[in-house]
C-alpha positions as CSV (number, residue, x, y, z in Angstrom):
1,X,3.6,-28.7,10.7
2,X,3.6,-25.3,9.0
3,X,2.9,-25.3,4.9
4,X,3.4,-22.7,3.0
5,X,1.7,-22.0,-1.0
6,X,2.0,-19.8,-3.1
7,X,-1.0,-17.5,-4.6
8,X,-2.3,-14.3,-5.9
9,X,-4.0,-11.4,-3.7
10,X,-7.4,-13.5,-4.5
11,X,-6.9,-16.1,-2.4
12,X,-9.7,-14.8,0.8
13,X,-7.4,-16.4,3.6
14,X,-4.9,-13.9,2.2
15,X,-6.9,-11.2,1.9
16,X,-8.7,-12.2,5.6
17,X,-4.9,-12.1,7.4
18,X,-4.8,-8.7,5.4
19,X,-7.4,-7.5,7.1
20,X,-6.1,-8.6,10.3
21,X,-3.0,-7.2,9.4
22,X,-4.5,-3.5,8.9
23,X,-6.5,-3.9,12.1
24,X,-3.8,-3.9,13.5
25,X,-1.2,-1.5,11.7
26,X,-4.2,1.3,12.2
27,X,-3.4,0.9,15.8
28,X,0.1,0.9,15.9
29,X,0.5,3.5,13.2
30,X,-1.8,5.9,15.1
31,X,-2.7,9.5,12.8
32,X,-0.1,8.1,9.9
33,X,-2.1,5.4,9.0
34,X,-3.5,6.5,6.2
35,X,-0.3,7.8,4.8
36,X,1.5,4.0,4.7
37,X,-2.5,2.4,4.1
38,X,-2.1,3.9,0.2
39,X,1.1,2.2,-0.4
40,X,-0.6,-1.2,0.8
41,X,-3.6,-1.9,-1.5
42,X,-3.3,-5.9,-2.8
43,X,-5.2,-5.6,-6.3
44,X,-1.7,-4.7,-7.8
45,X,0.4,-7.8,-5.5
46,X,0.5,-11.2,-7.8
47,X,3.2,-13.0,-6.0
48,X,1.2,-14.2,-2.5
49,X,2.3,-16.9,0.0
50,X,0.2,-18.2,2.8
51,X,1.1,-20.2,5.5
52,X,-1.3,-22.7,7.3
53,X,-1.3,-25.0,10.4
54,X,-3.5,-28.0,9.0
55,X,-6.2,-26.0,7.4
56,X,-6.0,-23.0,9.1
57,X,-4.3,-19.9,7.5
58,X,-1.7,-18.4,10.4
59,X,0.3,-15.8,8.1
60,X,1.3,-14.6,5.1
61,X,3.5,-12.6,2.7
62,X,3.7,-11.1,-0.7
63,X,6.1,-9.7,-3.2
64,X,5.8,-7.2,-5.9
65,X,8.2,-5.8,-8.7
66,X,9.9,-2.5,-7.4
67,X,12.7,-2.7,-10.4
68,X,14.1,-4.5,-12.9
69,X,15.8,-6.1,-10.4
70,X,14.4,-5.6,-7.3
71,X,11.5,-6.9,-5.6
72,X,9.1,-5.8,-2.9
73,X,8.3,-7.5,0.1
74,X,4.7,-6.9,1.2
75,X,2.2,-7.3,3.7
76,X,4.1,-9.6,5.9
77,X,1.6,-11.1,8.8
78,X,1.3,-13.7,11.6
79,X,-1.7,-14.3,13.9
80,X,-0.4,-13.6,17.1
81,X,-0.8,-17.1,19.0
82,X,1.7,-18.4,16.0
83,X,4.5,-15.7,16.6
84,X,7.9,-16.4,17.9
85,X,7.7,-20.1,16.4
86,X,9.8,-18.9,13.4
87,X,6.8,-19.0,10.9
88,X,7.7,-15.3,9.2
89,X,10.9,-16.6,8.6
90,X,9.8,-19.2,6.5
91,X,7.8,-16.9,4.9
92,X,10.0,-14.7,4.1
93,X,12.8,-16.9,2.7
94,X,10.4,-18.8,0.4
95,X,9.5,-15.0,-0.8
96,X,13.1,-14.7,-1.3
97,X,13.3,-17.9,-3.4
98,X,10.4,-16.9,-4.8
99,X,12.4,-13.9,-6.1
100,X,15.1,-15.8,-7.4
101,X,13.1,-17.7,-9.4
102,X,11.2,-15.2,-11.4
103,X,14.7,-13.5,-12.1
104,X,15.4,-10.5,-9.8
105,X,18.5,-10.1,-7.5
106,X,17.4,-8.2,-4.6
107,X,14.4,-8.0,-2.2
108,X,13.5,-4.4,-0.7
109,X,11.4,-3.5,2.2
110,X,9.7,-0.9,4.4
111,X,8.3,-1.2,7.6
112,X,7.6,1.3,10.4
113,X,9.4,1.9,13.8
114,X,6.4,0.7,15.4
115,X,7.5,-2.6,14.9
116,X,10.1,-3.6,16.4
117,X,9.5,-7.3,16.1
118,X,9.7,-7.1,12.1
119,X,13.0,-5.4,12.4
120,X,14.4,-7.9,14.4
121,X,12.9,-10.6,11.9
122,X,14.6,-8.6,8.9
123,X,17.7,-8.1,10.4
124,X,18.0,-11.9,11.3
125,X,17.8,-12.6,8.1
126,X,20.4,-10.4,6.7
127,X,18.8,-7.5,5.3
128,X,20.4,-4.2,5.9
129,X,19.0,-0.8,6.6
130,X,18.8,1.4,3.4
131,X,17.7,4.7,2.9
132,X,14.4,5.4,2.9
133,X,12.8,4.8,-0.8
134,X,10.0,6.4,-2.8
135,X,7.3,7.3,-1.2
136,X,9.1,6.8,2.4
137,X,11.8,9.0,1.6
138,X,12.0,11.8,4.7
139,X,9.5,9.8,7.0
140,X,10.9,9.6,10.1
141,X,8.8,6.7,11.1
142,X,9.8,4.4,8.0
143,X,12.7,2.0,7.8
144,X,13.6,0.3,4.7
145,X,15.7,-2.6,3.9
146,X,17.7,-4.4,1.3
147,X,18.9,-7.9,0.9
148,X,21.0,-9.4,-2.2
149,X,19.8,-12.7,-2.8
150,X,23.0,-13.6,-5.4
């Protein structure tokens, strides 16, 4: 049975799927890595989820405030033997409540073309494409996302 608890950036089994995590977005993202790597430090990220299988940590999630009433979903991540199992899911809606709770309306996202699986994953769950924000504004590889949670 899957657990999920909530955390800061601290937590090492966060910061150890992290790592995993950038492994692995360095090879996906190819020469643009370190143009999304800046936007993805944790010292700044507060709100953390982690999701184990008994004791071991399997994936993980993390928001952060983008406006008054928006937050930022972050650094979403499952090991790869746990995918497809509906774990990032979980993840993501307890980030949601998560969201709720500390008083924002809306949860915004960006993730990359490369990853095809975590668009399919957002647009399960309702969010809808958006223009690109901020920093991702005219990058043809980024695809952002929006989801009202009232």
């Amino acid at each position: 049975m899957v657990s999920i608890v909530r955390t800061t950036s601290a937590n090492p089994h966060f910061q150890h799927l992290v790592s995993l995590l950038d492994h692995d977005l360095a090879i996906r993202n190819g020469d643009e890595n370190a143009f999304f790597a800046q936007f993805n430090k944790i010292t700044h990220i507060h709100h953390v989820v982690v999701a184990y299988m008994g004791d071991e940590p399997i994936g993980c999630g993390a928001i952060k405030e983008f406006s008054p009433q928006a937050m930022e979903v972050k650094r979403m991540y499952v090991l790869p033997a746990y995918r497809g199992r509906g774990i990032a899911s979980q993840i993501l809606r307890v980030l949601e409540v998560w969201t709720r709770e500390l008083g924002y309306t809306t949860c915004v996202l960006e993730t990359g073309l490369m990853l095809p699986e975590a668009i399919a994953l957002y647009t399960k769950l309702q969010y809808r494409r958006i223009p690109n924000y901020g920093q991702y504004a005219g990058v043809a590889n980024s695809v952002c996302f929006q989801k009202d949670l009232v």
